[in-house]
Structures are given as C-alpha cells and as structure tokens.
DRENPA-3360 file (N, C-alpha, C; in nm, 2 decimals, always signed):
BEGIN
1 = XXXXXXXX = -2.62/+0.28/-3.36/-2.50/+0.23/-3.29/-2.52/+0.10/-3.22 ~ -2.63/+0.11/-3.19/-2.67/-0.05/-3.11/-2.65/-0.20/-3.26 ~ -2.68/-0.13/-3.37/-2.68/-0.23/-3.46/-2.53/-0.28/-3.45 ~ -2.45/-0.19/-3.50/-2.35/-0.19/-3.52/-2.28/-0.34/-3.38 ~ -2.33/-0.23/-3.29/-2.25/-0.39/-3.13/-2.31/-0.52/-3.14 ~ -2.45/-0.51/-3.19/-2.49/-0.62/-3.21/-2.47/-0.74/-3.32 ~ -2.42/-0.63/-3.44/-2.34/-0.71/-3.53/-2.18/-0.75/-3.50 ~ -2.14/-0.69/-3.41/-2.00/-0.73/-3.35/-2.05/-0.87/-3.31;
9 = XXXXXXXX = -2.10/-0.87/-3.19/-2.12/-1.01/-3.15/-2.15/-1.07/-3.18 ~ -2.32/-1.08/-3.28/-2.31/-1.18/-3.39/-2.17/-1.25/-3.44 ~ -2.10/-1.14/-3.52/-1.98/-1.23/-3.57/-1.87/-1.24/-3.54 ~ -1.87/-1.25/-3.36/-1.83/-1.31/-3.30/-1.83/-1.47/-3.25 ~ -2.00/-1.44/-3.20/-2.11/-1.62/-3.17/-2.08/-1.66/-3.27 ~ -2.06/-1.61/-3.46/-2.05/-1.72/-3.53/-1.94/-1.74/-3.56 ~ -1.79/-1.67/-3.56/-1.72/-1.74/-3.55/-1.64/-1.82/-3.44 ~ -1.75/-1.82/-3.29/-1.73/-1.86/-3.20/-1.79/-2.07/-3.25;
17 = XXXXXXXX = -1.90/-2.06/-3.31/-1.91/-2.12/-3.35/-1.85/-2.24/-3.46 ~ -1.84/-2.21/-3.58/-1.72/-2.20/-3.67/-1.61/-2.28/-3.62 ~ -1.55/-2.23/-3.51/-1.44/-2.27/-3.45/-1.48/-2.37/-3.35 ~ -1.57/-2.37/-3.35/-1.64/-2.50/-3.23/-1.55/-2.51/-3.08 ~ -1.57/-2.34/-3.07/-1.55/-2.28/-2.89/-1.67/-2.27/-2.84 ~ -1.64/-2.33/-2.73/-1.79/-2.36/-2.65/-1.84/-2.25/-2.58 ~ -1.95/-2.23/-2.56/-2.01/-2.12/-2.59/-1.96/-2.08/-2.36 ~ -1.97/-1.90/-2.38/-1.91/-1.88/-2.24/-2.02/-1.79/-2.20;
25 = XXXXXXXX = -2.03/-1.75/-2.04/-2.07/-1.64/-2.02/-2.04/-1.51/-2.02 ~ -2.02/-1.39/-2.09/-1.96/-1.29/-2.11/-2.02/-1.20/-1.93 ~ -2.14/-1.22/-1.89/-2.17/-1.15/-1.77/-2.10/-1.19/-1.65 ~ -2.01/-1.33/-1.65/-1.95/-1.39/-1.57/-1.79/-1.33/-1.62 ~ -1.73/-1.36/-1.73/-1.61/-1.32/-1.72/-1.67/-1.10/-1.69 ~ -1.73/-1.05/-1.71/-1.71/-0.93/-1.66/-1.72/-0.92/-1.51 ~ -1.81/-1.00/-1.45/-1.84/-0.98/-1.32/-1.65/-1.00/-1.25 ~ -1.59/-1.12/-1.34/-1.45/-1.15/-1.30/-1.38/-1.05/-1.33;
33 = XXXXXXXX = -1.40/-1.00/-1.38/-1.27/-0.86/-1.44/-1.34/-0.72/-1.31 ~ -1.49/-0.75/-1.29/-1.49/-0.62/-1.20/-1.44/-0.63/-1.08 ~ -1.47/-0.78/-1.00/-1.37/-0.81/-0.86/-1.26/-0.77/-0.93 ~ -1.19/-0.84/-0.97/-1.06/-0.76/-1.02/-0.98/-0.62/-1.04 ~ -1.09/-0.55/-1.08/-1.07/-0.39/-1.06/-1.11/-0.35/-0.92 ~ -1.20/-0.40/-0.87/-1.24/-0.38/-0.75/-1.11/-0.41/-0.64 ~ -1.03/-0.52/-0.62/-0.93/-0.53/-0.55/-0.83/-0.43/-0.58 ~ -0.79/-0.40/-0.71/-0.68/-0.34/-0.71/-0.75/-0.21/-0.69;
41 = XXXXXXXX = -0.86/-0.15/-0.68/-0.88/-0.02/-0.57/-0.85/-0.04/-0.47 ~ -0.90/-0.19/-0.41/-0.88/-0.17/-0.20/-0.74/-0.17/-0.20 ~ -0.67/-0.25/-0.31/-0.52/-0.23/-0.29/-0.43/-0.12/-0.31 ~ -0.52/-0.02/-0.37/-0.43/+0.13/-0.38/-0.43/+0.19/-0.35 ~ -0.58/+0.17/-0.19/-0.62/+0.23/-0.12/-0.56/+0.22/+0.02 ~ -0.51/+0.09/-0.01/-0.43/+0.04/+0.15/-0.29/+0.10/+0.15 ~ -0.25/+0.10/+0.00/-0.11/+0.17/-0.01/-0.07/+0.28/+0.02 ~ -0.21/+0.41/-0.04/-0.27/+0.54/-0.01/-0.22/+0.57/+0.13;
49 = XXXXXXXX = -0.33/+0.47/+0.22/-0.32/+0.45/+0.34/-0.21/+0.47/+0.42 ~ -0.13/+0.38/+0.37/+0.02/+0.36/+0.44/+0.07/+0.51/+0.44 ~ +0.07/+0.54/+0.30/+0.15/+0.69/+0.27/+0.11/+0.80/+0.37 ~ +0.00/+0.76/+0.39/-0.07/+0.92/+0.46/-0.04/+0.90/+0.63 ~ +0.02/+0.78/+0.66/+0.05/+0.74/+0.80/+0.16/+0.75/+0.79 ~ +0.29/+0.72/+0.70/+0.45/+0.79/+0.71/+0.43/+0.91/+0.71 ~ +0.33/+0.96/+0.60/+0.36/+1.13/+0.62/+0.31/+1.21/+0.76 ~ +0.24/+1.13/+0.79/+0.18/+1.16/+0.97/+0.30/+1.13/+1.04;
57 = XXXXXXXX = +0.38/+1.02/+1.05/+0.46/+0.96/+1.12/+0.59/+1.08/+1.13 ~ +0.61/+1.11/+0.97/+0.74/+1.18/+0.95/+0.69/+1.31/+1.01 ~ +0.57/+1.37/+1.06/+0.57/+1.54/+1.05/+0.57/+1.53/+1.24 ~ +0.55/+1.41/+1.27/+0.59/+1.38/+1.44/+0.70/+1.40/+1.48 ~ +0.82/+1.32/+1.42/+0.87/+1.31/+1.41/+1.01/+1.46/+1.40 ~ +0.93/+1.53/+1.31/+1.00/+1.67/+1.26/+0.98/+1.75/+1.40 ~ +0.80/+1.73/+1.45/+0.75/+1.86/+1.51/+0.83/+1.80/+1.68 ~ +0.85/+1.65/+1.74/+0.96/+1.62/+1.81/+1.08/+1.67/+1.82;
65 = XXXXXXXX = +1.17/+1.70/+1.67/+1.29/+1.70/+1.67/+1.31/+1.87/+1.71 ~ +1.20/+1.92/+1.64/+1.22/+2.08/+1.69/+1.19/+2.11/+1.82 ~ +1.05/+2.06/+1.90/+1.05/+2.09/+2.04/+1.22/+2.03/+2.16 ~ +1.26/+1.92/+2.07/+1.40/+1.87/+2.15/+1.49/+1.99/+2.13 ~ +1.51/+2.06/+2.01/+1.67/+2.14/+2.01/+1.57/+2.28/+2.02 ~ +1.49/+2.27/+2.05/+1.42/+2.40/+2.10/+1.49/+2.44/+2.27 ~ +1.48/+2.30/+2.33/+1.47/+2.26/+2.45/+1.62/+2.24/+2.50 ~ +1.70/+2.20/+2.38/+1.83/+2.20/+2.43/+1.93/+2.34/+2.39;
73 = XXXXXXXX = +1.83/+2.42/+2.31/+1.91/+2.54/+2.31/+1.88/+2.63/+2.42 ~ +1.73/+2.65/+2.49/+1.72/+2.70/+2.60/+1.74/+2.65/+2.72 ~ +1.79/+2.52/+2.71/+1.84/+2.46/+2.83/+2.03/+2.47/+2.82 ~ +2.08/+2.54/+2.74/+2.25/+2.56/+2.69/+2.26/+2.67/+2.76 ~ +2.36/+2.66/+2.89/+2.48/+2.71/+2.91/+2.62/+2.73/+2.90 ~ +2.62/+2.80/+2.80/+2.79/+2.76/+2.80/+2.89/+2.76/+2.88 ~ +2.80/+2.85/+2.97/+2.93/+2.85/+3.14/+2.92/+2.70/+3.16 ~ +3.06/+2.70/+3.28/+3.07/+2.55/+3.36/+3.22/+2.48/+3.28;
81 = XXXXXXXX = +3.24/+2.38/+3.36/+3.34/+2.33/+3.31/+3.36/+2.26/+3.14 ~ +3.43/+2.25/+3.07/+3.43/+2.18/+2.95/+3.39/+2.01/+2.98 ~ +3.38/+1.98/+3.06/+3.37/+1.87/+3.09/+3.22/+1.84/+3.09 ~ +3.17/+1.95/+3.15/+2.98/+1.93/+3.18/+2.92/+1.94/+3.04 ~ +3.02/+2.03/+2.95/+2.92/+2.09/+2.84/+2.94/+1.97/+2.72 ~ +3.07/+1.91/+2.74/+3.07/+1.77/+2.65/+2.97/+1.68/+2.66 ~ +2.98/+1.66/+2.85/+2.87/+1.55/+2.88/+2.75/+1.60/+2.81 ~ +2.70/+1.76/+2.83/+2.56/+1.74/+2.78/+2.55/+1.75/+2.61;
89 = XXXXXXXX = +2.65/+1.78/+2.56/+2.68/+1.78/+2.39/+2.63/+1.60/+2.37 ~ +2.71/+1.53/+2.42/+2.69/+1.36/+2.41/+2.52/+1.34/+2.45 ~ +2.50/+1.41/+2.56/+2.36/+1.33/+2.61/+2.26/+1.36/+2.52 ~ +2.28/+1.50/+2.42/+2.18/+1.48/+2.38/+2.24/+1.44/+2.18 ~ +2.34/+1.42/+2.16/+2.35/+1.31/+2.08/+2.31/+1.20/+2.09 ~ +2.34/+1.17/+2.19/+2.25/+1.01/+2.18/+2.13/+0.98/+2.21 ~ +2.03/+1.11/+2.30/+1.95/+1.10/+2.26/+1.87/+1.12/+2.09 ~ +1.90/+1.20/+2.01/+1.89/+1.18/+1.89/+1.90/+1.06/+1.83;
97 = XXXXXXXX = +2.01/+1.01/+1.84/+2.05/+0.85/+1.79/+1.94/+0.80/+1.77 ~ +1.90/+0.75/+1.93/+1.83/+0.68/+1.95/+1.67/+0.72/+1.93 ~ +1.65/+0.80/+1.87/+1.52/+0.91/+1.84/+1.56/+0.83/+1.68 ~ +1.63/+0.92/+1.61/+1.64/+0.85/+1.48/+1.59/+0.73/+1.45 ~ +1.70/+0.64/+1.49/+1.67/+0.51/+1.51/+1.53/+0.42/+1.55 ~ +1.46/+0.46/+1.62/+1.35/+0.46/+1.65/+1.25/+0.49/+1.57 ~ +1.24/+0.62/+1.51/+1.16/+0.64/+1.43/+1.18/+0.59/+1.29 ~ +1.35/+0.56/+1.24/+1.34/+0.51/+1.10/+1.23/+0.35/+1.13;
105 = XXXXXXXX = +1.28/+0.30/+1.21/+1.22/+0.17/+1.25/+1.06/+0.16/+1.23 ~ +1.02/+0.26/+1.28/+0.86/+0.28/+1.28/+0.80/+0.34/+1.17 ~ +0.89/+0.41/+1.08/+0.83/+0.41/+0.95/+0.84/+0.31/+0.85 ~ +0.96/+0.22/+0.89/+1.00/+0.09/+0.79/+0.87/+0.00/+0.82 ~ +0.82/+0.03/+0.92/+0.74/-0.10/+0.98/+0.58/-0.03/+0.88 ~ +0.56/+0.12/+0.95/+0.46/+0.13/+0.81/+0.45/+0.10/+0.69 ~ +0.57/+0.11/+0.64/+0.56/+0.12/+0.49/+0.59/-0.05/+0.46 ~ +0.63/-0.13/+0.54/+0.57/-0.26/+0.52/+0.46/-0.28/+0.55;
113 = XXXXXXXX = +0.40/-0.25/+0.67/+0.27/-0.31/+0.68/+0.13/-0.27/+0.58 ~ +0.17/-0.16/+0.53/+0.10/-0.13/+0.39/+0.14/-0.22/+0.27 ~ +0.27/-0.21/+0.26/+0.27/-0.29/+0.14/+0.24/-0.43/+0.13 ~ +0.25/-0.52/+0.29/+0.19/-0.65/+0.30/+0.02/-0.62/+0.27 ~ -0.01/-0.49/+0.33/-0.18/-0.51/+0.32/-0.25/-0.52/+0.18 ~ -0.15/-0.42/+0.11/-0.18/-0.41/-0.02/-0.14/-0.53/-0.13 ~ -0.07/-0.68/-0.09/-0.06/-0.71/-0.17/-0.13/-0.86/-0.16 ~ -0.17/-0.81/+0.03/-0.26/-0.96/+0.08/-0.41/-0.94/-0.04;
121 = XXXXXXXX = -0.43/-0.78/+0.01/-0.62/-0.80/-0.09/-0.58/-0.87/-0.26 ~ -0.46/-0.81/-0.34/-0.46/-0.88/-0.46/-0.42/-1.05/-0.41 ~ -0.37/-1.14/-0.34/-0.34/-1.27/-0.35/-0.45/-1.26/-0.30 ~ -0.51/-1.23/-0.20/-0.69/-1.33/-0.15/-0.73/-1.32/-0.32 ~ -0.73/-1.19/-0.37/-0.87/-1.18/-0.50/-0.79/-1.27/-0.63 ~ -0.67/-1.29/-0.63/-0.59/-1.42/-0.71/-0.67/-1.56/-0.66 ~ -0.69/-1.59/-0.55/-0.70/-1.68/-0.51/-0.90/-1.72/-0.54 ~ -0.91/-1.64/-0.52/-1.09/-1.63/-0.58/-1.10/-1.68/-0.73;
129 = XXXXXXXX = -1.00/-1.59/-0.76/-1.00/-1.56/-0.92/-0.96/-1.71/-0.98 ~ -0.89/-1.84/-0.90/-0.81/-1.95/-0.93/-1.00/-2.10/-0.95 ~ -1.00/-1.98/-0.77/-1.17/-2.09/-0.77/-1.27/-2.09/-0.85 ~ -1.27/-1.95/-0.87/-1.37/-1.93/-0.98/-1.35/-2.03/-1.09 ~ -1.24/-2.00/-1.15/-1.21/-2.06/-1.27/-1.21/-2.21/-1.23 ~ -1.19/-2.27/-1.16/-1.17/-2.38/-1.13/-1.27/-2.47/-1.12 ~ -1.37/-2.37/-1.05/-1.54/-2.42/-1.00/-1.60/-2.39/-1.16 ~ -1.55/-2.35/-1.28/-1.62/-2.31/-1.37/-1.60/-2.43/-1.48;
137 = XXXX = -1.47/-2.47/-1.43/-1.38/-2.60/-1.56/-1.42/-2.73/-1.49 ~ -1.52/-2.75/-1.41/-1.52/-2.83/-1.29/-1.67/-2.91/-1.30 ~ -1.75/-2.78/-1.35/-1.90/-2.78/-1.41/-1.86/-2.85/-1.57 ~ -1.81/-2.87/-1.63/-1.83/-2.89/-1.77/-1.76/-3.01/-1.76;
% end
C-alpha cells in the first residue's frame, strides 16, 4: 500500500514538474489546514458554549417564573374590594413584563456574545491564514 502512495506522489512531483510548478511544502500546507480545523473546533466550542448558558439562563428563568405564581397564588385573596384585587392582578403583570423583558434581553445578549466569540477565533485564524500566505509569497 505504501508503494502505491508513493507512486501517487511521484506522479504528482512529475507532473508538478512538467508543468513547471514550483515546488511547495506539503508539511506546511497541512500544518495550515490543521490550524484551520483546529479553530473551527474552538469555534464550535464557543457556540456549544453559548447554548449550554441559554439553556442555563432559560431553566432560571422557568424555575423564577414558577416560585413567582407559586407566590402569587398563595399570596391570592379573593376577598376585599374589586379594586385591591385589580391592583394586585396589574402588580403582578407588570411584574412579569418586566421579568420577560429582562430576561429575553439577557439571553439575546448570550446568544450574541457566543456568536461574536465564535466568529472572532475563525477571523483571528483568517487573519493568520492571510500572513502565512503572505510571509510565504514574500520569501520567493
């Protein structure tokens, strides 16, 4: 089997030759392709990341919303004037609201700050990937 790869490349170098392409390092374009695979792990790991912090964020959120109408059903009287039981129907509407509100905000802000994280490691490793090549066209 080894003959076989080795006759690959042979008549590859000869028709690399042939064609009068100047000759490359194959250990260097791999080492470039492995940073490469290597970022887009840290970047799917930062995205991972993010996911596993909304789904943290959202089960707070849930286990909040239940101790609140836990708290407002054993804090419900229905005695008293219609007037008191509106006010507390409103008060704790709006506290929701602003619960909602609050939280959609903080998971928006997660799931950006993941997706910024995850898309800064691929532009740094673009940005390597430009020098390399550049430092490489630069030598010749």
């Amino acid at each position: 089997m080894a003959d076989g790869a080795q006759n690959f490349t042979d008549m590859f170098q000869k028709l690399g030759e042939q064609l009068k392409i100047p000759p490359f390092d194959v250990s260097k374009i791999m080492e470039h392709h492995h940073k490469n695979i290597d970022a887009m792990g840290r970047s799917w790991q930062a995205m991972a990341s993010g996911v596993a912090a909304v789904a943290n964020k959202q089960r707070e959120i849930f286990e909040a919303t239940m101790r609140d109408v836990a708290e407002m059903a054993r804090d419900y009287k229905p005695t008293g004037a219609p007037q008191e039981v509106f006010t507390k129907h409103t008060e704790f509407a709006s506290k929701m609201m602003e619960a909602a509100i609050s939280n959609t905000r903080d998971v928006a802000e997660l799931v950006q700050q993941s997706g910024a994280d995850a898309i800064k490691i691929l532009h740094e490793r673009m940005q390597e990937s430009y020098d390399e090549i550049r430092s490489g066209l630069e030598k010749k």
